[in-house]
C-alpha positions as CSV (number, residue, x, y, z in Angstrom):
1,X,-25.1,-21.5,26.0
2,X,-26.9,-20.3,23.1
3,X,-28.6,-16.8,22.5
4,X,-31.0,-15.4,20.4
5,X,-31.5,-11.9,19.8
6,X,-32.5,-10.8,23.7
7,X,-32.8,-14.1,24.9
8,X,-30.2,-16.9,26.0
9,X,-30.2,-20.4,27.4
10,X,-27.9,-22.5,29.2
11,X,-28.6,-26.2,29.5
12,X,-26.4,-28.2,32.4
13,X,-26.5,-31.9,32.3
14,X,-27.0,-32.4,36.6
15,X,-25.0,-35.3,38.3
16,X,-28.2,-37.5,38.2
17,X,-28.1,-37.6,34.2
18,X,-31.5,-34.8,33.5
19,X,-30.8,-31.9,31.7
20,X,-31.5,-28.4,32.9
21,X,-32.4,-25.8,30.7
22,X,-32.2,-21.9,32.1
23,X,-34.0,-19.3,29.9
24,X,-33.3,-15.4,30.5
25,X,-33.4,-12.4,28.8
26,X,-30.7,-10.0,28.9
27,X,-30.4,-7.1,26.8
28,X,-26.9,-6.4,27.6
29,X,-25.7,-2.8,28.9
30,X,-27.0,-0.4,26.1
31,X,-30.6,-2.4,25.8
32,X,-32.6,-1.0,22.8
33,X,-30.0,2.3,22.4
34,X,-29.6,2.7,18.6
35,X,-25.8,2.5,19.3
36,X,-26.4,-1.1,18.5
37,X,-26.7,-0.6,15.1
38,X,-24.3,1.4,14.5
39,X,-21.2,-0.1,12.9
40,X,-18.0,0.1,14.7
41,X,-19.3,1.0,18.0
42,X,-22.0,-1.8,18.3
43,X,-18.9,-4.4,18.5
44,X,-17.6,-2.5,21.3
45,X,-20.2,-2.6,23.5
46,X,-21.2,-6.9,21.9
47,X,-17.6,-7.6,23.3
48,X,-18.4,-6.4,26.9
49,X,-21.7,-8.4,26.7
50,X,-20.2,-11.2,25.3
51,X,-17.6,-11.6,28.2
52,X,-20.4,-10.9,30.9
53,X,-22.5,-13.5,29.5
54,X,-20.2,-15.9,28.8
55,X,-19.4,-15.4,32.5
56,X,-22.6,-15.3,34.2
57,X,-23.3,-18.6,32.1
58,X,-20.5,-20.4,33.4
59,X,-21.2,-19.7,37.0
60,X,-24.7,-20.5,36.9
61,X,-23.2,-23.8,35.5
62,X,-20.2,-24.4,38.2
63,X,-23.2,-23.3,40.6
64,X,-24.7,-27.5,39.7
65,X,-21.2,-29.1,41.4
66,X,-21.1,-26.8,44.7
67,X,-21.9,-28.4,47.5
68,X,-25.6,-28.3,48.2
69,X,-25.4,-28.5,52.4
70,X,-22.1,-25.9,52.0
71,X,-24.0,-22.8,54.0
72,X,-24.2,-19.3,53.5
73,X,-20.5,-17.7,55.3
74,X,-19.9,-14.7,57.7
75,X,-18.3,-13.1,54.8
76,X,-21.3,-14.2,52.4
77,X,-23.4,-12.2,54.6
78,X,-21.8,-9.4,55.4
79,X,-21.5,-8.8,51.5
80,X,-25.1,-9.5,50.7
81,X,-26.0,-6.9,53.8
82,X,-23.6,-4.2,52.1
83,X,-24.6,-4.6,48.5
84,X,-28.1,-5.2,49.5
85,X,-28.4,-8.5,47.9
86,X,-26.8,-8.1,44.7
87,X,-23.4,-10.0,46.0
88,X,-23.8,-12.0,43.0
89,X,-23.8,-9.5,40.7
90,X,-20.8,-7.1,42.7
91,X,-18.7,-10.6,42.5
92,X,-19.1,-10.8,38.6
93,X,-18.4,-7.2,37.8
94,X,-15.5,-7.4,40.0
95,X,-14.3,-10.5,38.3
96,X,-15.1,-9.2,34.9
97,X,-12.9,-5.9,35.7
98,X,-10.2,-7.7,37.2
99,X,-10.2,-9.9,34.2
100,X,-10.1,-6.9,31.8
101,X,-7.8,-5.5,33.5
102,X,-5.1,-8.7,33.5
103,X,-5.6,-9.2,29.6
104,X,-4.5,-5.6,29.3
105,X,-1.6,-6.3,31.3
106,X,-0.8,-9.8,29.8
107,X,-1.3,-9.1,25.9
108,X,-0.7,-5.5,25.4
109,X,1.9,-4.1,28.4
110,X,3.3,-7.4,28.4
111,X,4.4,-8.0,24.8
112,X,5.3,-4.0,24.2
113,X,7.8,-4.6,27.3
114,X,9.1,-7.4,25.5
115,X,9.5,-5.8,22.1
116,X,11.5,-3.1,23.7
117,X,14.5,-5.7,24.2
118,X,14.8,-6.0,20.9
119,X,15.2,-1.9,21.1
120,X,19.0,-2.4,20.8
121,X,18.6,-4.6,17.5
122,X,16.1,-3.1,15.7
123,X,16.2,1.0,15.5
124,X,12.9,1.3,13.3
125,X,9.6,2.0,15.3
126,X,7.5,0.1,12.9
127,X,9.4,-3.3,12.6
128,X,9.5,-3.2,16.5
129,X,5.7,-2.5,16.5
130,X,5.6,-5.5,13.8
131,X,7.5,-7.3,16.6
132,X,5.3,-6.9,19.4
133,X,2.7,-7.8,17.7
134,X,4.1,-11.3,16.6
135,X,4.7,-11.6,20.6
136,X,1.3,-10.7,21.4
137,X,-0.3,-13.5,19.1
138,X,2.6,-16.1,20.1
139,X,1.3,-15.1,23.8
140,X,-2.3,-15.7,22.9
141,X,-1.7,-19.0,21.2
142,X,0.7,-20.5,24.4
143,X,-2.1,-19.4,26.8
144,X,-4.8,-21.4,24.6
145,X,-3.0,-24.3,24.2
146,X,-1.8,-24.3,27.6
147,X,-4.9,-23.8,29.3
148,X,-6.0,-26.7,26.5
149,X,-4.3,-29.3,28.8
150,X,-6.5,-28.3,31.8
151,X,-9.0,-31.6,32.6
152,X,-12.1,-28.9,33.0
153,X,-11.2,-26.8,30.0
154,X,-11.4,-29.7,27.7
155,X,-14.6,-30.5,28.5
156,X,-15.8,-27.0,28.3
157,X,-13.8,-27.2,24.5
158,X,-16.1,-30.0,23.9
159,X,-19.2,-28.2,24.8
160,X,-17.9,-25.4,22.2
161,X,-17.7,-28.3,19.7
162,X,-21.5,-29.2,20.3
163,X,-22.7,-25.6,20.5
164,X,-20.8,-25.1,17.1
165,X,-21.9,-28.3,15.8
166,X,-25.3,-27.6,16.2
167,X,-25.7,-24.5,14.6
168,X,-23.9,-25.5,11.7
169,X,-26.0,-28.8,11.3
170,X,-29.2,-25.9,11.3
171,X,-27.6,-23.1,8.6
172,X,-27.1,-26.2,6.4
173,X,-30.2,-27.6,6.3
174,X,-30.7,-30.8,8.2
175,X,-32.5,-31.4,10.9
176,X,-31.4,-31.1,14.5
177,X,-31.2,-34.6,15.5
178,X,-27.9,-35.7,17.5
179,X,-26.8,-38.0,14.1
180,X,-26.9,-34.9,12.1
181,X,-25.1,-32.9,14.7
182,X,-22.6,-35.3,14.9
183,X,-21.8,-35.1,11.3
184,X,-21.9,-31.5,11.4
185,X,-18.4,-29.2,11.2
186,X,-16.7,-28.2,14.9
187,X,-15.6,-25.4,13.3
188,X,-17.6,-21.8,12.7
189,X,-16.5,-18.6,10.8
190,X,-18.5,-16.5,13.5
191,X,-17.1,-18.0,16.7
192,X,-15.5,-16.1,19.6
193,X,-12.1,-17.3,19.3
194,X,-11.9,-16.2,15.7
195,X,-13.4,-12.6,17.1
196,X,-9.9,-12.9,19.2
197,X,-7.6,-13.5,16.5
198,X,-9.0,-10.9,14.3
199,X,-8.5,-8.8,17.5
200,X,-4.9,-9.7,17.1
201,X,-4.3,-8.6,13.8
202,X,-5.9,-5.8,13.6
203,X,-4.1,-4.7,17.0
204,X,-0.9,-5.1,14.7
205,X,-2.0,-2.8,12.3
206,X,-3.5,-0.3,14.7
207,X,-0.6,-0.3,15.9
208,X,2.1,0.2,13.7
209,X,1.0,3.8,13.2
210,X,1.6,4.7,16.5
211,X,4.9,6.5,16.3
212,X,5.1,8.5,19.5
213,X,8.6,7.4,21.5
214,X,7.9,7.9,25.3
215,X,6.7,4.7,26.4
216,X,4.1,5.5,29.1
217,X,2.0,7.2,26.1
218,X,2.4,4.2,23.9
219,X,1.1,2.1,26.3
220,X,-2.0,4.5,27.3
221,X,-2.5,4.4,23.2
222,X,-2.9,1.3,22.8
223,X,-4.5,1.0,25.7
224,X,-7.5,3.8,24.6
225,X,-7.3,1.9,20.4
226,X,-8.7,-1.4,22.5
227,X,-12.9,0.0,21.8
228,X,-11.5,1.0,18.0
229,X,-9.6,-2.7,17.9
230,X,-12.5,-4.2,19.0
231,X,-15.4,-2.3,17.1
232,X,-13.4,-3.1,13.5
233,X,-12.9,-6.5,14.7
234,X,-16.7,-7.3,15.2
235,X,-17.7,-6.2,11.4
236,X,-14.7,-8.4,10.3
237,X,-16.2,-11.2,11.8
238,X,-19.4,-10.3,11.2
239,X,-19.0,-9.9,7.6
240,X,-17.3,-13.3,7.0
241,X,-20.5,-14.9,8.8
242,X,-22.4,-13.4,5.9
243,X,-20.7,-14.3,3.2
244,X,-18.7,-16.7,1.4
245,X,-16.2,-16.2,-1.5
246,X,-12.3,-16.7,-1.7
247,X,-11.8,-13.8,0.3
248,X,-13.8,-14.6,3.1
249,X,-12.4,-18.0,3.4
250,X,-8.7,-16.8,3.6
251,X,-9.7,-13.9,6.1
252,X,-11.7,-16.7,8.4
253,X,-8.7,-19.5,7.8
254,X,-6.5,-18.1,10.9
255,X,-9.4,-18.1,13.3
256,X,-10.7,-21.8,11.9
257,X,-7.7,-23.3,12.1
258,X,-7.2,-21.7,15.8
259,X,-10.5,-23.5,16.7
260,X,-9.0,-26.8,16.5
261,X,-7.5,-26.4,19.6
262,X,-10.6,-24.3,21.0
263,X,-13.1,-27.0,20.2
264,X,-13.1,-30.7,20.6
265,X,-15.3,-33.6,19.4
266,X,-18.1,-33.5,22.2
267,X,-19.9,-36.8,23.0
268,X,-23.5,-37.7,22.5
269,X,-24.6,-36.6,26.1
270,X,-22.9,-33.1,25.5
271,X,-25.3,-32.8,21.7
272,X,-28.1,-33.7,23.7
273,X,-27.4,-30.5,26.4
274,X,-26.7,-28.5,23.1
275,X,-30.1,-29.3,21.3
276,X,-32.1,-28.4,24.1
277,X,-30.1,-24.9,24.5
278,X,-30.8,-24.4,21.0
279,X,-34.7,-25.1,21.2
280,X,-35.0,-23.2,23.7
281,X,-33.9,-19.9,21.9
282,X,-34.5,-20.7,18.7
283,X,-37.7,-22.4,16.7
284,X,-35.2,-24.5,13.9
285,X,-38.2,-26.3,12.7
286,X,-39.6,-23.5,11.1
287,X,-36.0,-21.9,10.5
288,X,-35.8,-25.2,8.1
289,X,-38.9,-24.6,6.5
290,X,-38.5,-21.0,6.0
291,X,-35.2,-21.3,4.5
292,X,-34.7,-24.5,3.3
293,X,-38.6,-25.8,2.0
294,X,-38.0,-28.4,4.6
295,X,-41.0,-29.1,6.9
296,X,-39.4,-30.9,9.9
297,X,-43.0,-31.7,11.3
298,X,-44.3,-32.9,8.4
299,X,-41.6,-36.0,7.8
300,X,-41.6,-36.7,11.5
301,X,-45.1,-37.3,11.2
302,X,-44.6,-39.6,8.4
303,X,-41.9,-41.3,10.1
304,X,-44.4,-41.5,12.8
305,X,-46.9,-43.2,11.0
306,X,-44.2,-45.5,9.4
307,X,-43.2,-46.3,12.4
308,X,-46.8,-47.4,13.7
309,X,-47.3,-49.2,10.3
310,X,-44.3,-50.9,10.6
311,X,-45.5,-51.9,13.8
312,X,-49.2,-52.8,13.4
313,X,-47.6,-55.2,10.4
314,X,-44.7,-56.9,13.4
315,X,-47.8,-57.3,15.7
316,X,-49.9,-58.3,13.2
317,X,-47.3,-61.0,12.4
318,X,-46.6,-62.2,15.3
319,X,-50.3,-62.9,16.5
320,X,-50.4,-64.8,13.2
321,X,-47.4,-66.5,14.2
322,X,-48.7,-67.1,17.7
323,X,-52.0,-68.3,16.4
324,X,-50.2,-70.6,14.1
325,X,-47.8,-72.3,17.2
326,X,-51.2,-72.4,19.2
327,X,-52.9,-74.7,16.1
328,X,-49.7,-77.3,15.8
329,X,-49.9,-77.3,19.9
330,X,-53.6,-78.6,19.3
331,X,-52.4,-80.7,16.9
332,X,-50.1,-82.4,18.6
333,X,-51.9,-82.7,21.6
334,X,-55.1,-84.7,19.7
335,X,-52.6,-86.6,17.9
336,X,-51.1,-87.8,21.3
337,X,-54.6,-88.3,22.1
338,X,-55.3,-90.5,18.9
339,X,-52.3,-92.7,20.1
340,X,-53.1,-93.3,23.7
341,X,-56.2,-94.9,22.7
342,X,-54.7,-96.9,19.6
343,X,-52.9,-98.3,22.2
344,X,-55.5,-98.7,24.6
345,X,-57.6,-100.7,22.3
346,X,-54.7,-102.7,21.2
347,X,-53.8,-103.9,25.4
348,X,-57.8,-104.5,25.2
349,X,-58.0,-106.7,22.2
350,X,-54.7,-108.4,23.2
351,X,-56.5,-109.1,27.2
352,X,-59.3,-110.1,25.2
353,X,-57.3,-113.1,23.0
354,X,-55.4,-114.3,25.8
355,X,-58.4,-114.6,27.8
356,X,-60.2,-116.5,24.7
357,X,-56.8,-119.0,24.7
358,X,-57.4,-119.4,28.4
């Protein structure tokens, strides 16, 4: 999947080998509100779209492997009826809440419950919030390399390896052919798992300032710090993708080294499905020749006409060389004719002297 500005793309390879490519617009939930632009609050409101998205693209997907004679259900219907068509889209906000609501519970409820064991140990509020935090990331990075070992995750991984692949193989200049992509990093500053990790750290700081005791108000804190967590996490993220000095690189290091296990090498099938997402957002011909002085069309029409040269001068060749196996043919063929009638005239002259002796 790959977006550009309003617009997105997802391109499914289909069990029959051809490539799908689904084109969209979607504006996400504030559309052109200036709250967009607005620091801290736009990465709120990014995250939310981000995770609906990333959803709605990875059903449309799974959609490709259903069963095509499976028929609509009782149930199907009956929601459809109620929701007036939009079962689709109840089903995915539904999904996206539950999914909300079991991150809350797994890496913030979770990992302040377990902290609190260590209440007996530890009597200072802010090495215990130090604590929980630790447990929050160790939870994160079990659940991503466990879910790492899932069959169907992988491959998704190595679709995150070509979508990353490709757009680093465009912001450094080269054309976006699946050799160059190939070569290009797995790995990129602005990625979504980075955006997680950052989320994790900042949590921990957030978070060591809250010093209130009774528990159900630390969780509803932390709980209500999740649009602040997430708002500082985005210009974080978004910063690094913008610039590159020491500092950067040791603030990005965490996430890049995290996407080693949330990326894999794809194949050359999966950079194929990955170019055609990207050129279906995004014009990186004249990205390259905006940016980098680098006019794509220009050398592919010279390769063209290499290419044709190179093959006028093969056919041209091989006529000659056809034309030269067609003369030694000839050749031959009077040369075997030349014989035949040495040795005709020889049997004549030798009928001839015996009849003479005779």
């Amino acid at each position: 999947m790959m977006k550009n500005r309003d617009i997105y793309a997802v391109a499914v390879r289909k069990s029959d080998g051809k490539i799908v490519v689904n084109t969209q617009e979607y504006a996400g939930i504030l559309g052109d509100s200036f709250l967009k632009k607005v620091p801290f609050v736009r990465g709120i409101f990014n995250f939310i779209d981000s995770l609906a998205l990333g959803m709605k693209s990875l059903n449309y997907s799974a959609s490709f492997y259903e069963d095509e004679e499976a028929k609509e259900s009782a149930a199907d219907k009956a929601l459809n009826k109620v929701t007036g068509g939009r079962a689709e889209k109840v089903f995915m906000a539904l999904t996206l809440i539950f999914s909300i609501a079991l991150s809350v519970a797994v890496f913030i409820a979770l990992p302040y419950y377990l902290s609190t064991l260590f209440g007996k140990y530890v009597r200072n509020h802010s090495l215990l919030n130090i604590i929980e935090g630790a447990i929050r990331i160790v939870i994160f990075l079990s659940y991503v390399l466990l879910i790492s070992l899932m069959k169907d995750i992988r491959r998704v991984y190595m679709y995150h390896g070509a979508e990353h692949k490709c757009i680093n193989c465009i912001e450094r200049g080269r054309a976006l052919y699946v050799e160059n992509v190939r070569r290009s990093s797995r790995m990129h500053r602005r990625c979504g798992t980075s955006f997680l990790l950052f989320v994790m750290f900042v949590s921990i700081i957030l978070f060591f300032f809250i010093t209130v005791t009774n528990p159900v108000y630390r969780i509803v804190l932390r709980i209500a710090l999740i649009p602040v967590v997430a708002g500082i996490s985005y210009e974080l993220i978004r910063f690094a993708g913008k610039h590159d000095n020491v500092f950067v690189r040791i603030l990005s290091a965490p996430g890049m080294l995290l996407q080693r296990l949330t990326t894999r090498e794809p194949d050359e099938d999966m950079i194929e499905v990955a170019i055609q997402s990207v050129e279906a957002v995004f014009d990186w011909r004249q990205y390259l020749k905006e940016n980098f002085d680098y006019d794509v069309g220009a050398q592919e029409a010279a390769e063209a006409a290499a290419r044709a040269q190179d093959e006028e001068e093969e056919a041209a060749e091989a006529a000659a060389k056809e034309r030269e196996e067609d003369a030694g043919a000839i050749r031959q063929t009077d040369m075997g004719r030349t014989g035949n009638i040495g040795q005709s005239g020889a049997g004549y002259r030798k009928a001839e002297a015996e009849d003479t002796a005779s």
